[in-house]
N, C-alpha and C positions, 0 to 999 in steps of 0.2 A: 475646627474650621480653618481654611486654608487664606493666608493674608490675602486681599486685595490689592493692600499698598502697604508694601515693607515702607521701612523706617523713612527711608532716604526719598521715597519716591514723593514726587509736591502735585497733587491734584489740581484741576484747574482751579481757579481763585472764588469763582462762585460758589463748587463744590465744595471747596476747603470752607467758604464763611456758614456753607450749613451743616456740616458736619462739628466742627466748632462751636456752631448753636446745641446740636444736640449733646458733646459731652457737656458745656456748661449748663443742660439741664438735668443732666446728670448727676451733677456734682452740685448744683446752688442751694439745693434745700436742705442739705444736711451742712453747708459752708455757711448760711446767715443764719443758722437755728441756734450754734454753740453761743451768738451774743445774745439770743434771745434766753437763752437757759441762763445763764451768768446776769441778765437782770432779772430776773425771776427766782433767784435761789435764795434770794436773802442774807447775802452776804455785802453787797456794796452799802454802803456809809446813806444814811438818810441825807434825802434831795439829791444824791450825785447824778450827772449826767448818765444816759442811760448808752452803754454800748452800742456802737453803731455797726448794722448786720451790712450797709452798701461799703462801709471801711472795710471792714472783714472779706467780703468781696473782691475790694481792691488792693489788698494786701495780698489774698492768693493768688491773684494775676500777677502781681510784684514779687513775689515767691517764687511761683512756677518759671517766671523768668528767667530768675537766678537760677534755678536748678538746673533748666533748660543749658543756659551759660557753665555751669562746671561741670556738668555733664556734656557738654560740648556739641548741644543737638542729637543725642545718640539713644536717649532714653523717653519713651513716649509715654509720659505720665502727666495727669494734675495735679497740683497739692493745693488743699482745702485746709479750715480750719479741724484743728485734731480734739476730738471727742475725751483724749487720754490727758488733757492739760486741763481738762475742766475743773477737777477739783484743788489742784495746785493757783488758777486763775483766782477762785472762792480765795482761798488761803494767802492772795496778793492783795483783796478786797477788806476781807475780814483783819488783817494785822496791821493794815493801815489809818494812822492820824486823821487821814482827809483822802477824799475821792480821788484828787489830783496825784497825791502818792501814790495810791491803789493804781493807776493809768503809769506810773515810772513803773511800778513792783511788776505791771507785765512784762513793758519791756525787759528790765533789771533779768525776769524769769526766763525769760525767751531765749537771752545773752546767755545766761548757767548753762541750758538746757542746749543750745546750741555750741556754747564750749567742751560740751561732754563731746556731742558730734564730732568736734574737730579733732581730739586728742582720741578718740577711737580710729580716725581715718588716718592719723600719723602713722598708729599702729600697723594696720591695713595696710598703709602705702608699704612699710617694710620690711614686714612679717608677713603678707601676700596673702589670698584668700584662700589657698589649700585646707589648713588649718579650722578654716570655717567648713566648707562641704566636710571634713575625716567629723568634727561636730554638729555639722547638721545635716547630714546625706539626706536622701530620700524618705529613706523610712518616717526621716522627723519631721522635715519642713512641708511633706506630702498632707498629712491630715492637720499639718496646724495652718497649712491656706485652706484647708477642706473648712476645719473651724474659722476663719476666719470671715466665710461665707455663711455658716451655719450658724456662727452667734448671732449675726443680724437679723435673721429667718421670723424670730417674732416682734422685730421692729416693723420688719413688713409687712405682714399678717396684723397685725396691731393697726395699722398705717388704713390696708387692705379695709378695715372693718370702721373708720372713721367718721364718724359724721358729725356734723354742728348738732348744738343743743335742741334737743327737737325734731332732730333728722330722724331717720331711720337708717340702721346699719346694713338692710338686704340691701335698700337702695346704692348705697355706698359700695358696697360688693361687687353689686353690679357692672358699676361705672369702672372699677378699680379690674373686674376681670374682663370687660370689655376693652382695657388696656393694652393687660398682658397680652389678648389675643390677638388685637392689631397687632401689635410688638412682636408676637411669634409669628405670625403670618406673612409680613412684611418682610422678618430676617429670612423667612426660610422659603417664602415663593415668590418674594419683591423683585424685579427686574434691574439692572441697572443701579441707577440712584435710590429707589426705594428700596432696594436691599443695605442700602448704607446709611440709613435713616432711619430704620423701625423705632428707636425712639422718639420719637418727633413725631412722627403718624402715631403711636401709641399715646400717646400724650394728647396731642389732638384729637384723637376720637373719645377718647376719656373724657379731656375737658369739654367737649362739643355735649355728649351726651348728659353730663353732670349739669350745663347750662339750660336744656331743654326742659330737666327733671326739676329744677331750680326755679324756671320761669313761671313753669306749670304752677310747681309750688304757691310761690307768691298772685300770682292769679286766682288761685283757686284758694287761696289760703290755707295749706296744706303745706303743713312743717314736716312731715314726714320725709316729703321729695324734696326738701331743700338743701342742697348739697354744697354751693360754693356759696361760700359769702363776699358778698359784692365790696364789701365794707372801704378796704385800702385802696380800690379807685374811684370809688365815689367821693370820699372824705380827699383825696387827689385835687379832685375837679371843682368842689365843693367851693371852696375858694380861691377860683383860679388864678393862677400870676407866676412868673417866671419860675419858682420852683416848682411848681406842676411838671415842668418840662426836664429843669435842669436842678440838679440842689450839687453843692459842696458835702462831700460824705464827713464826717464829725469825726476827725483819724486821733486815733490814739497821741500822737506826740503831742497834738497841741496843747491838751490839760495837763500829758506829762508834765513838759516844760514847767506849767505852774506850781507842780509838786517838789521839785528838787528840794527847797528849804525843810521839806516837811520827814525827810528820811534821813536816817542814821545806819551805824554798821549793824545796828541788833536787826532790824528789818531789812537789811540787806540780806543778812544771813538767812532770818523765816524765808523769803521767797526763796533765795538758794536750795534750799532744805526742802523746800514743796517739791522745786522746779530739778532738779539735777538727777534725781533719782528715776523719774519715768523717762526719761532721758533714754536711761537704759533697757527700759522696756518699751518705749518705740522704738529702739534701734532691732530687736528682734523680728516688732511688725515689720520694720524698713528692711531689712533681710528676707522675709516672708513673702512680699509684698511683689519684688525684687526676680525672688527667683521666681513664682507665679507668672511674672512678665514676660522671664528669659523665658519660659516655657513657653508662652503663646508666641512669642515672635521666634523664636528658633533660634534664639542667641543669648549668651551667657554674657549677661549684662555686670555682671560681679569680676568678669573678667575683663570685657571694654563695654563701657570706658571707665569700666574698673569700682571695686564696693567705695574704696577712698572719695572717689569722686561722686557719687550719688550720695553718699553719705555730706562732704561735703555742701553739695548744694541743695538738702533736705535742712542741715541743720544755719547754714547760711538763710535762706531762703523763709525758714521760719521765725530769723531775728526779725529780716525785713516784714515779714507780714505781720509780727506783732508790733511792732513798728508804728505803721497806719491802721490797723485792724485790731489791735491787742491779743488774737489770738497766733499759737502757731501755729503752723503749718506740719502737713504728712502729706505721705502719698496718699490718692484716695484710692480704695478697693472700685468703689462705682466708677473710676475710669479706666481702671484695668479691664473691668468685667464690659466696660463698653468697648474696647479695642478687641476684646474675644468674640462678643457675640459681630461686631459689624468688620472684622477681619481688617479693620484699618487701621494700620501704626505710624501711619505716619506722623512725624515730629512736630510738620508743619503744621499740621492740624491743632494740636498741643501751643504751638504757637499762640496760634490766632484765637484758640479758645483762651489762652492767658490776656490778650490785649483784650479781645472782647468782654473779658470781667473788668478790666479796669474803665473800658469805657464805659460798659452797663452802669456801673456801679455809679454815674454821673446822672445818671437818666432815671428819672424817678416813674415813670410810667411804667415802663419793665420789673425795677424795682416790684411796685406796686402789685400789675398782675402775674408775678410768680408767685406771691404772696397770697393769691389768689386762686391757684391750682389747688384743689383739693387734696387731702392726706389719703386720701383711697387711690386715687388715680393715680400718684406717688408710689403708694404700694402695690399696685401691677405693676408698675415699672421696677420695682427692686425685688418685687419676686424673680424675674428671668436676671436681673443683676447679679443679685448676692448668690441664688443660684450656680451661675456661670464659675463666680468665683470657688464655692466650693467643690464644681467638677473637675476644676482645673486642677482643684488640690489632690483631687484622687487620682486624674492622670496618671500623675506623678509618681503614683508607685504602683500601676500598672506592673511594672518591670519588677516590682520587690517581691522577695519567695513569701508569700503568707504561709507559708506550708514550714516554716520554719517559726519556734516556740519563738525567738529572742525579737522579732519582725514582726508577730502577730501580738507580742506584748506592748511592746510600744507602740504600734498603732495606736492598740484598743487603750490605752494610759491618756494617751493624746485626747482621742476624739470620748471618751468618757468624761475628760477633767474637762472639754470643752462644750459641749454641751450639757453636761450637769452647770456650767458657772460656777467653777472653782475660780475663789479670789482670795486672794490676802492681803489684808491691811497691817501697816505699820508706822502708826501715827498718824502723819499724812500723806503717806506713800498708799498708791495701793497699786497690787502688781495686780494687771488684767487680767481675764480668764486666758486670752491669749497667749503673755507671758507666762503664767502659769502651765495652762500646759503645755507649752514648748518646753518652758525647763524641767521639769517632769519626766519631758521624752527624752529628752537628751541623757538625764541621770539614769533613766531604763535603760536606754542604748549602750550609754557607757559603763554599765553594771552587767548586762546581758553581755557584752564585746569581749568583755575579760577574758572569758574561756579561749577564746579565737583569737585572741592576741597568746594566748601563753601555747596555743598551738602552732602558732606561726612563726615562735622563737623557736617551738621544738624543730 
């Protein structure tokens, strides 16, 4: 699909705040869900405060900033809370004295994890990124953004099939394909503005239908059709008074602050130990991620404004957001796959959707009814996402000979090791299916290249 609005181009102000709305709905329900997971695992210290998903929120707005900033406005990405730091998060929880600790050992984590960042981007700056494409051409980075899109496939389908206890899951199908097909309909015969919004019409005829099914429901007393649970804005309202409207999000530093007496070097080092190692297996997603973008926007983003500098304000970007959020920060795949499907890059946009998190994240109302969009109607919306995402990754080697053994093996290494869900753990490391098969591909490539290297000395 051919840009609307390159990079640099700034839409009028109104179009820019609802375009804005629609990546931040893009991006919110997978960015407030990693706090919800992290108090639900069982790892933070009995009675501790429970992680706050509106902080988390506003950390990724504070993040995307930063990125925006050393990337120099040139990179049209969001960064959300990262799904790959969750079990390192448990690991900042679980080896902590007191809850207060556990809230420093994110940051503490975020800091490692973000120093690896920097000392990869030194490198970068002056050993250059040749070295990277001669190790991850085509052939490699093609199907591990293909996987990249296709490991999520049954999150969304999962998502697709969701309903409250008592629901019924055709119903929820319904709502959730009634989605997708606003969404495809909207991108592909919308006029004007509704071409650059199908999520947001998508979303809305979902939710609208899931409330009619709902209504009906409780009217009729029929739990089958009930689809949204009303719960977080009613109990909003319940008892009304200035934080119905407005609340203080509950940010990570403040309980830090209260932990400092409570940590030593040995705990310094566990969270280091969690936190440094996936470090280096997001930096692969961030490379993956990266050139996926260059491809939609027709610009080699690795080259301006350079890998050093995304890397940079990725791993920047995710101190600050553990910071007030406790979580860090990536780039999200659902914002890249929304600048492909609605052809708009521009930066400005990325802007306002970063202020707009941090403002949301103030406003407990919004809060509330996103919290309220159903898990089916969500997954119509990331079926044509993660989708997008994995076409992009085929694009990509379009141009590669399959007709050649040493091309058609690595492929098929890749996108086998990625969707089977090949993973490895070590200790508390675990390298993603991701990681995994990119390295994978890369050892086929560099194992199959030999012969054509010792031909090319001949």
């Amino acid at each position: 699909m051919k840009l609307i609005y390159g990079i640099k181009d700034r839409p009028k102000f109104g179009q820019t705040v609802v375009f804005a709305i629609q990546q931040l709905l893009a991006i919110m329900a997978a960015t407030l869900v990693v706090p919800v997971i992290i108090n639900s695992s069982g790892s933070m210290p009995e009675g501790a405060p429970a992680m706050s998903s509106a902080a988390a929120l506003f950390g990724a707005g504070i993040g995307t900033l930063v990125y925006l900033l050393f990337t120099r406005f040139k990179s049209p990405v969001f960064l959300g809370s990262s799904f790959a730091f969750i079990g390192s998060m448990c690991s900042a929880f679980a080896g902590a004295v007191s809850a207060q600790a556990g809230y420093l050992g994110l940051i503490i984590g975020a800091a490692c994890a973000g120093l690896v960042y920097v000392v990869i981007a030194v490198i970068v700056k002056f050993a250059g990124v040749k070295w990277i494409s001669k190790l991850m051409p085509a052939v490699v980075i093609g199907p591990t953004v293909a996987i990249i899109g296709l490991s999520l496939a049954g999150n969304a389908i999962g998502d697709l099939q969701t309903a409250p206890a008592g629901g019924s899951s055709y119903v929820a199908i319904l709502c959730g394909l009634v989605t997708l097909a606003v969404t495809m309909l909207c991108a592909t015969f919308g006029k004007k503005m509704i071409r650059l919004i199908p999520f947001i019409m998508g979303i809305l005829a979902g939710y609208a239908l899931a409330a009619i099914f709902t209504l009906i429901g409780n009217a009729a007393g029929i739990d089958a059709l009930k689809v949204i649970n009303f719960d977080p804005l009613v109990s909003l309202f319940t008892n009304f008074g200035i934080e119905s409207i407005v609340s203080l999000p509950d940010f990570t530093f403040v309980e830090a602050i209260k932990g400092v007496k409570d940590i030593d070097a040995a705990y310094i080092g566990t969270v280091a130990v969690a936190y440094a190692p996936v470090a280096f297996v997001v930096f692969a997603e961030h490379i993956a991620d990266h050139k996926n973008l260059s491809t939609i926007i027709e610009h080699d983003l690795l080259e301006e404004p350079g890998l050093h500098n995304t890397l940079l304000g990725d791993g920047v970007g995710s101190v600050a957001g553990a910071i007030f959020g406790g979580c860090p920060n990536t780039t999200y795949g659902e914002s890249v796959g929304c600048v492909a499907i609605t052809g708009n890059a521009s930066v400005i946009t990325i802007l306002y959707t970063a202020v707009l998190a941090i403002i949301i994240s103030f406003l407990s109302p919004f809060v509330a009814f996103v919290n309220t969009i159903p898990s089916c109607v969500m997954g119509g919306v990331c079926m044509a996402l993660y989708g997008f995402i994995a076409v992009s990754g085929l694009k990509m080697i379009q141009k590669v000979d399959l007709e050649q053994n040493r091309n058609l093996f690595v492929v098929s290494v890749i996108l086998i090791a990625g969707i089977g869900g090949l993973s490895v753990t070590f200790g508390k490391v675990t390298l993603t299916t991701i990681a995994c098969a990119l390295i994978l591909g890369i050892l086929a490539n560099i194992m199959l290249g030999v012969k054509d290297k010792k031909k090319d000395e001949e």
